[in-house]
C-alpha positions as CSV (number, residue, x, y, z in Angstrom):
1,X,-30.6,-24.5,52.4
2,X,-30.9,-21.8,49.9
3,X,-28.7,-18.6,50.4
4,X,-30.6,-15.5,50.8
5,X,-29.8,-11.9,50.4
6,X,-28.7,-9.9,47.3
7,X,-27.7,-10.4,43.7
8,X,-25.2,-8.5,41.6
9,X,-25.1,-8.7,37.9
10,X,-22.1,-7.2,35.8
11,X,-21.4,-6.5,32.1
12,X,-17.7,-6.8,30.9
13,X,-15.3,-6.5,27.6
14,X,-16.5,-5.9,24.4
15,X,-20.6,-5.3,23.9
16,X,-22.8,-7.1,21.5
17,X,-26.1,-6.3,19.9
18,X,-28.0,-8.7,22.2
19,X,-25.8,-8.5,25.8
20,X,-28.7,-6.8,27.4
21,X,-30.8,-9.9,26.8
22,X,-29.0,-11.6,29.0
23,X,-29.1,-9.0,31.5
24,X,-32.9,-9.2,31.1
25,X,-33.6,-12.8,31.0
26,X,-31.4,-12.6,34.5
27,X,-34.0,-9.8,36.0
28,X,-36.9,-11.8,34.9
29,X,-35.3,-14.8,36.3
30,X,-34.7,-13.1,39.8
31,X,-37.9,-11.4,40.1
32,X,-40.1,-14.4,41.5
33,X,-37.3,-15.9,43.5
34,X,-38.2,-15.6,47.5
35,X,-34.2,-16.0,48.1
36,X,-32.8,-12.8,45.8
37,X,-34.1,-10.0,48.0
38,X,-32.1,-7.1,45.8
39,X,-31.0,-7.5,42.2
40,X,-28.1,-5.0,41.7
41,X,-26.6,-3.7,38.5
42,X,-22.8,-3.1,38.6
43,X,-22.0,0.0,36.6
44,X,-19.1,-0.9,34.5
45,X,-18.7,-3.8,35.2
46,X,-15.6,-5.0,38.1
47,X,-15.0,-1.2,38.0
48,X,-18.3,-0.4,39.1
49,X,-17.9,-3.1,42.1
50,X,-14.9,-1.5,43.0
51,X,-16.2,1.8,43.3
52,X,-20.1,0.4,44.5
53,X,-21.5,2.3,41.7
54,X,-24.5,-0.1,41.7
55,X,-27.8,0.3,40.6
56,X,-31.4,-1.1,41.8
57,X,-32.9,-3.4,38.8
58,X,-36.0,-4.1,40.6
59,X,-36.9,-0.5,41.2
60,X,-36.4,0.0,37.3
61,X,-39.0,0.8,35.1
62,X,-41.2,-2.9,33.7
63,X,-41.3,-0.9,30.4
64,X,-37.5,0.0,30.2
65,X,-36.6,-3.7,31.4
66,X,-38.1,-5.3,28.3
67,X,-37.2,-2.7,26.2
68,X,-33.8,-3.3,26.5
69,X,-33.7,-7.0,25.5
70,X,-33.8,-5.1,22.3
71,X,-31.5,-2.6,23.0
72,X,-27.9,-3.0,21.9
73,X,-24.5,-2.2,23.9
74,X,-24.0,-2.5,27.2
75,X,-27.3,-0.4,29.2
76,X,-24.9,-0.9,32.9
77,X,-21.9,-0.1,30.8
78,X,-19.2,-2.2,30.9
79,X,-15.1,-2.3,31.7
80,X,-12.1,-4.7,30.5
81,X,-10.4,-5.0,33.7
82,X,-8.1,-7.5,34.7
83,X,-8.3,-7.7,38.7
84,X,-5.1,-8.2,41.0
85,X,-5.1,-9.6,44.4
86,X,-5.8,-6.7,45.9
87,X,-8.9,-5.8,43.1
88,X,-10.5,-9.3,44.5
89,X,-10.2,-8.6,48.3
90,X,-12.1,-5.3,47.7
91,X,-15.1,-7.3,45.6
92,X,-15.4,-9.2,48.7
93,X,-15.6,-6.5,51.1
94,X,-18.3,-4.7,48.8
95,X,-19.8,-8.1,48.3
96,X,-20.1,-8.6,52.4
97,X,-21.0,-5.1,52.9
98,X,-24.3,-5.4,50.9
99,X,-25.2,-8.8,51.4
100,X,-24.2,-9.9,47.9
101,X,-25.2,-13.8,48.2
102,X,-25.4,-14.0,43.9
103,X,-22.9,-12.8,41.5
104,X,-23.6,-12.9,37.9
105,X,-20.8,-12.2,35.5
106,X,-21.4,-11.4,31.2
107,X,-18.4,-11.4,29.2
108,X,-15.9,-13.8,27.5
109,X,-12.5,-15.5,28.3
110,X,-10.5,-12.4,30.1
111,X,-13.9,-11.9,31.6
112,X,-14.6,-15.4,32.8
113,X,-11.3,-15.9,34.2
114,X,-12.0,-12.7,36.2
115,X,-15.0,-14.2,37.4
116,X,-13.1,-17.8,38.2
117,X,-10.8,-15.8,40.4
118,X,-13.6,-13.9,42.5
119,X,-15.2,-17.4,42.6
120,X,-11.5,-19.4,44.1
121,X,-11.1,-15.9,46.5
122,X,-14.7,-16.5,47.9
123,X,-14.4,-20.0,48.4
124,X,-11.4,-19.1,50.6
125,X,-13.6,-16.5,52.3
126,X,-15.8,-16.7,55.4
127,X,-18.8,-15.4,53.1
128,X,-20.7,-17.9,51.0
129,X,-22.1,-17.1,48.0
130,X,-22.6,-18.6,44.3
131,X,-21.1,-17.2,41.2
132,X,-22.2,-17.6,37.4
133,X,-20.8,-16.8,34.5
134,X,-23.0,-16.0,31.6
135,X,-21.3,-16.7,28.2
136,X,-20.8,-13.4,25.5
137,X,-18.6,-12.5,22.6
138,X,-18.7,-11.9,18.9
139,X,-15.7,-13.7,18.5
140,X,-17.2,-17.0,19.4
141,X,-14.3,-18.2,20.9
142,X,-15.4,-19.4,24.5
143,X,-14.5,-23.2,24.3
144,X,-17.6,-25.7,25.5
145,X,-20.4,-23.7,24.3
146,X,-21.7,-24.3,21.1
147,X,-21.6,-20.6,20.2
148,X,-21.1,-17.5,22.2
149,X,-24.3,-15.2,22.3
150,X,-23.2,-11.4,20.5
151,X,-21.5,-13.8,17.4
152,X,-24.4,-14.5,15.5
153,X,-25.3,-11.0,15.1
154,X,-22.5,-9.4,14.6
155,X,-21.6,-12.5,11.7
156,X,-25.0,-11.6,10.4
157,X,-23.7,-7.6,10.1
158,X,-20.6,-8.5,8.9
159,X,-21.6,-10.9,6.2
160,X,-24.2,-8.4,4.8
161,X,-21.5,-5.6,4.6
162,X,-19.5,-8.2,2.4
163,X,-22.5,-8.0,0.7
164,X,-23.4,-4.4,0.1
165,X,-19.1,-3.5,-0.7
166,X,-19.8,-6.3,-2.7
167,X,-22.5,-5.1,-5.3
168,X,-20.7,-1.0,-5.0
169,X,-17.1,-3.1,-6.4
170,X,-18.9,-4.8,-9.0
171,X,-20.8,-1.6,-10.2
172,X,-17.3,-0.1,-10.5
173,X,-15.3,-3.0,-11.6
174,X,-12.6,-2.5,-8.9
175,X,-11.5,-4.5,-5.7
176,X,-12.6,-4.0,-2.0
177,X,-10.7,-5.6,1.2
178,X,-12.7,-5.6,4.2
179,X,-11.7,-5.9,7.9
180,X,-13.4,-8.3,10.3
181,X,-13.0,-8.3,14.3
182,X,-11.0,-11.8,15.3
183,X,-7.7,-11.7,17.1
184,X,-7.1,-15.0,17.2
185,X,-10.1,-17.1,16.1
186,X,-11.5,-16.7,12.3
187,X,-15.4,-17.3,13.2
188,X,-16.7,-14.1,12.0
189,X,-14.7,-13.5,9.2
190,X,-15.4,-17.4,8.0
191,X,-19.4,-16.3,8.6
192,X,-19.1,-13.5,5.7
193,X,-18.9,-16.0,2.8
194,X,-22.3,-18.0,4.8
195,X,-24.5,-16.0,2.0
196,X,-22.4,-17.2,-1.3
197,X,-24.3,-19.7,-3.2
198,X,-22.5,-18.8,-6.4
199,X,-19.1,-19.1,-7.1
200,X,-19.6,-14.9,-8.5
201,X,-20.6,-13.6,-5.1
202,X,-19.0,-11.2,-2.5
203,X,-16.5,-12.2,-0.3
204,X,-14.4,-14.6,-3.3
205,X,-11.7,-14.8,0.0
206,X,-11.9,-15.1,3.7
207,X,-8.9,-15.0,5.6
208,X,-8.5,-16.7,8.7
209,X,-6.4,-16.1,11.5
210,X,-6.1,-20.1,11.9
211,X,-3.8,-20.2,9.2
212,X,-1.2,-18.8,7.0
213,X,-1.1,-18.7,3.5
214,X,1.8,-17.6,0.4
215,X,1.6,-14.2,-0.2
216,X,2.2,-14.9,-4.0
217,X,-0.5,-17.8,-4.8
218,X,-3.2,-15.9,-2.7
219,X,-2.4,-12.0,-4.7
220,X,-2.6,-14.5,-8.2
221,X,-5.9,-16.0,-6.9
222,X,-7.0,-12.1,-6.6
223,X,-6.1,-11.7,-10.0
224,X,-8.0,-15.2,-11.8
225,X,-11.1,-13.9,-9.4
226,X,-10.8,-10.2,-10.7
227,X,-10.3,-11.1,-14.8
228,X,-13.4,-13.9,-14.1
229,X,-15.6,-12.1,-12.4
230,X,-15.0,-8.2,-13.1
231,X,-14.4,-7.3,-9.6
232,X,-13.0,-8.8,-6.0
233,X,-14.2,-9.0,-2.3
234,X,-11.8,-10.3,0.4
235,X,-13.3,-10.4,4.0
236,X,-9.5,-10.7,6.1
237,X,-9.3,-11.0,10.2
238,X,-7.8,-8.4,12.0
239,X,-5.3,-10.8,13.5
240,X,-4.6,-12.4,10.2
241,X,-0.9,-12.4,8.9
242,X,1.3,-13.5,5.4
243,X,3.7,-16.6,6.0
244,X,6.8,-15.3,5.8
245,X,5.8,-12.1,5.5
246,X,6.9,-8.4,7.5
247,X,3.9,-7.4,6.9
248,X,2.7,-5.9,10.4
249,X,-0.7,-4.9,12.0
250,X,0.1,-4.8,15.5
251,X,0.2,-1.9,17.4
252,X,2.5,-1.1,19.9
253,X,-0.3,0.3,22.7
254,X,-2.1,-2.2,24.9
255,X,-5.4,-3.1,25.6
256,X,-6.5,-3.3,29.3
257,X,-6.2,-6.5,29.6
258,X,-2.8,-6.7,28.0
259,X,-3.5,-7.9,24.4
260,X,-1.8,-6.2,21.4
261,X,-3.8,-3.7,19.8
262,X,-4.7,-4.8,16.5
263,X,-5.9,-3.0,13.0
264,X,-4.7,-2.3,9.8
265,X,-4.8,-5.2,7.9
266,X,-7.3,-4.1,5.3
267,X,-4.9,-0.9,4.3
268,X,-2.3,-3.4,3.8
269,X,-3.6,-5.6,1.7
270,X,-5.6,-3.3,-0.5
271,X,-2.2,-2.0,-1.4
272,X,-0.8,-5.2,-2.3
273,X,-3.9,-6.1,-4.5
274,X,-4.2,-3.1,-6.1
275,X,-0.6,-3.6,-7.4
276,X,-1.7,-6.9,-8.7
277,X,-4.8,-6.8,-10.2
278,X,-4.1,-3.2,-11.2
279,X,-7.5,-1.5,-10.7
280,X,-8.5,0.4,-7.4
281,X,-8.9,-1.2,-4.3
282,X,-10.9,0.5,-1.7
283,X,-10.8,-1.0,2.3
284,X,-12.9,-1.0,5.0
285,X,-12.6,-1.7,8.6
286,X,-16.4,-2.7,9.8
287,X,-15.6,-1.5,13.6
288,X,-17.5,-1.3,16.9
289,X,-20.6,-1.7,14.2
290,X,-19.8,-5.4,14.5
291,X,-20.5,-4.7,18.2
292,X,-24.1,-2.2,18.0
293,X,-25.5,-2.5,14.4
294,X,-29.0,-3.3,16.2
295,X,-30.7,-3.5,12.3
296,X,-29.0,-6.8,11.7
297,X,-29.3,-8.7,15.3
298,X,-30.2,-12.0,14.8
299,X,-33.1,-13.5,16.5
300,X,-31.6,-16.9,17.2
301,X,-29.0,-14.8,18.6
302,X,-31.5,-12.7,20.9
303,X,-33.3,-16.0,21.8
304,X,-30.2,-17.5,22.9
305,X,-28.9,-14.2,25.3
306,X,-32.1,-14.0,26.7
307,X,-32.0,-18.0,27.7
308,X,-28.7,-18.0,29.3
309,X,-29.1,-14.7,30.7
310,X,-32.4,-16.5,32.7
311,X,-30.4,-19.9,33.4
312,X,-27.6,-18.6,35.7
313,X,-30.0,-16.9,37.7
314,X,-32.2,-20.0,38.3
315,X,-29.1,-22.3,38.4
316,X,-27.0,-20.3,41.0
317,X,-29.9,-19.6,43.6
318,X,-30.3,-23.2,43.0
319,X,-27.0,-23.8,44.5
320,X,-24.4,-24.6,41.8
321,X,-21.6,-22.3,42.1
322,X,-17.9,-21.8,39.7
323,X,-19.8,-22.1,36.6
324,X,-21.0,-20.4,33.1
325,X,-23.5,-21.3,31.5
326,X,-23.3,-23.0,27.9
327,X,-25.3,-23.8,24.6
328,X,-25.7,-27.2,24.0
329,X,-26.9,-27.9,20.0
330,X,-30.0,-30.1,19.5
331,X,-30.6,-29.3,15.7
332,X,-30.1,-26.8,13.1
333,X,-34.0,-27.4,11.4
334,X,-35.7,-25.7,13.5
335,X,-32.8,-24.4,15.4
336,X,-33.3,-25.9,18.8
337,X,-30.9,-25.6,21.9
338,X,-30.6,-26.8,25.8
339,X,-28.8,-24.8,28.2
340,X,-25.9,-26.5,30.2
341,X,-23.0,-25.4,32.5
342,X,-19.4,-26.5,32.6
343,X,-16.9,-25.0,35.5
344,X,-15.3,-21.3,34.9
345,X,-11.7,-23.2,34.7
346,X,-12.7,-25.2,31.8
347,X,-13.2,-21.6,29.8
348,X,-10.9,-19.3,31.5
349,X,-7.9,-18.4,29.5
350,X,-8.9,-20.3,26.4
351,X,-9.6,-20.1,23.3
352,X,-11.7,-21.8,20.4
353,X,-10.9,-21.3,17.0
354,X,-12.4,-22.7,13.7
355,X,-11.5,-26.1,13.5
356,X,-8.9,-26.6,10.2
357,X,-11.1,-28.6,8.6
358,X,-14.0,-26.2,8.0
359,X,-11.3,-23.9,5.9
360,X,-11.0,-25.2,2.7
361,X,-7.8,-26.6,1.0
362,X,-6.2,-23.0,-0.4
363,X,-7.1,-21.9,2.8
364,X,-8.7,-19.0,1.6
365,X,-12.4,-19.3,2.3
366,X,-14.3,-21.6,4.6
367,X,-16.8,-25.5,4.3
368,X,-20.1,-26.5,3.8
369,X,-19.6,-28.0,7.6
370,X,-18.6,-23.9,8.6
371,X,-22.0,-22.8,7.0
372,X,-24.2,-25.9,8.6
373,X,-23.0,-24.3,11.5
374,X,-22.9,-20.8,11.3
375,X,-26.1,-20.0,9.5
376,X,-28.7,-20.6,12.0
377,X,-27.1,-18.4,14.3
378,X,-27.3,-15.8,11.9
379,X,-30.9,-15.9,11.1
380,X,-33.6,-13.5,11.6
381,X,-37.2,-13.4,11.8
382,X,-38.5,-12.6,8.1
383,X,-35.8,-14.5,6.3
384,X,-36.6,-14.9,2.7
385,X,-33.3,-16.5,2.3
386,X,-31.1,-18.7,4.1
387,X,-30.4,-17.0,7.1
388,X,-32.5,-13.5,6.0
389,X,-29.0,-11.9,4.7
390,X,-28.8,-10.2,1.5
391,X,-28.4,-12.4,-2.1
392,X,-28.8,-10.1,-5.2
393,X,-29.5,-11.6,-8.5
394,X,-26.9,-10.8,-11.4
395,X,-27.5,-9.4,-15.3
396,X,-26.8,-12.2,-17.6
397,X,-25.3,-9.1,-19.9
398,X,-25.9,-10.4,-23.0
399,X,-24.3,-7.7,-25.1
400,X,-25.7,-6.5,-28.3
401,X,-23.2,-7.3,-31.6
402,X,-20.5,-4.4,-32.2
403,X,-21.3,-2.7,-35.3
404,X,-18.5,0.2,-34.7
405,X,-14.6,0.3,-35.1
406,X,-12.9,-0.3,-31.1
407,X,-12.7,3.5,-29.9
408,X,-10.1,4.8,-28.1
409,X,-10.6,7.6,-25.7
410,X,-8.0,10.7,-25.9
411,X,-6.1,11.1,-22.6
């Protein structure tokens, strides 16, 4: 028999351009099902539980709802908190104390692991109830899914910044390093070079996390790039790091759920290839804008949040429990996709990172196979190029004939 009572929905770690999709797609989802009498919002996510700082979706505005499926960051605010034992007995008591029967949970791998461990202290409980994770990070590291909904927008802001840095470099023939989000997984700094289709255009390097390259052969590859092209683009991960090198971007503060904080990669290296190449070289470190920049969501992306978002509601008043939901793949032309679960264990705790064989042999950019698999996430709905990002034509420059002496400019 069906549980019924009340539903809780919670938004955790990092927010993405499309996050409140999902939390929309679940609202729909609830709204005609007899057993969800209440669908409560958790403000801030596990902290909000805590504290039963919950909102009323159902008394929510219609309008507002299905606004916010276009609305980016998290609308019930979110938390990175990693729960002790004594964190998980209080969920339970709030969860008894207002009938909480369904408990959604949108975040990635710290946040699904939270949600396994609410899901093992119920079971032990004398309170049943079903629990869902729903999948979300830029980073695109959840392992099972396909992709992880928040990635292929945030690749699609991220590549198009490439882009932009890209064309203000070549206007001033100088170099330009740019920082990507990725701690441990390369997926959106690999989706910056998705737009090249010439060998000329912005980023000439990506580099990954997944690997460690010579310090020496990669600064001489800025240089060949530089004197070919007349000006250089290199899209690096936050987490990425020199063999052999002291080079360090690690912080010594923490993040709340104990990670190193990271940043500073960018300055590093645009000293180093400034000293090479010897022209400027400006950096840039994209940001939360890889997290909010709502002008470049993609609509695969939004399609995607939305559909998971609606799935764990149907599947866990349907009775499956200990779960997130996943993308399964059908085909790239039109971009088609199935929803699936697998069990929170399977994703708690790890990690997926770009397979070695989508990074190409210098290790300094990605595959064919990476962009076949990146660029349908990153498309939108008017996309006069592959994936609707930014690809600028370039002046042949066929210079006129010198006619004058070489002049030298007085210092």
């Amino acid at each position: 028999m069906a549980l019924k009572g009340n539903a809780l929905i919670g938004q955790s770690g990092g927010p993405t351009m499309v996050i409140n999709a999902s939390l929309v797609g679940a609202i729909e989802a609830a709204e005609p099902r007899d057993e969800i009498e209440h669908f409560y919002g958790a403000v801030c996510g596990l902290t909000g539980v805590l504290n039963e700082n919950m909102i009323d979706l159902f008394r929510e505005d219609d309008d507002v709802i299905r606004a916010l499926k276009d609305t980016p960051s998290a609308a019930l605010g979110t938390c990175r908190l990693k729960p002790k034992q004594r964190d998980l007995e209080r969920v339970m008591e709030v969860f008894k104390a207002h009938n909480i029967r369904y408990f959604f949970y949108t975040g990635g791998n710290d946040s699904q692991s939270a949600c396994h461990l609410i899901s093992e202290l119920a079971k032990q409980s004398d309170w049943e109830m079903n629990i869902v994770g729903i999948p979300k990070t830029i980073d695109n590291d959840l392992v099972v899914t396909d992709n992880s909904p928040g990635f292929g927008s945030a690749a699609r802001f991220a590549a198009a910044a490439c882009q932009f840095v890209g064309k203000d470099a070549e206007a001033f023939r100088n170099a330009e390093v740019v920082e990507v989000m990725g701690r441990n997984a390369g997926w959106m700094t690999g989706a910056t070079q998705v737009p090249r289709t010439e060998d000329w255009m912005a980023p000439h390097f990506a580099l990954l996390p997944e690997v460690e390259i010579n310090p020496d052969e990669f600064l001489a590859d800025c240089k060949a790039a530089f004197d070919e092209y007349g000006y250089l683009v290199v899209a690096v991960s936050e987490g990425f790091s020199f063999a052999d090198s002291e080079m360090t971007t690690t912080s010594d503060k923490l993040d709340e759920f104990g990670h190193a904080r990271l940043g500073g990669v960018a300055q590093a290296m645009a000293d180093l290839v400034e000293d090479t190449i010897g022209a400027r070289c400006r950096w840039d470190r994209l940001g939360n804008m890889q997290r909010c920049f709502a002008y470049c969501v993609s609509d695969v992306d939004r399609d995607i949040a939305y559909a998971v978002g609606e799935a764990a509601v149907s599947k866990g008043v349907d009775g499956e429990t200990d779960i997130m939901v996943t993308i399964e793949r059908e085909q790239n032309e039109p971009f088609e996709f199935e929803v699936g679960t697998t069990s929170l264990m399977s994703v708690a705790d790890e990690v997926k990172t770009v397979p070695l064989d989508w990074i190409n042999e210098r290790k300094t950019g990605i595959t064919q196979q990476f962009v076949q698999y990146a660029e349908p996430l990153m498309r939108g709905s008017k996309a006069p190029v592959p994936a609707g990002l930014p690809s600028y034509p370039r002046l042949r420059r066929l210079f006129v004939e010198k006619k004058l002496a070489e002049y030298v400019r007085e210092k």
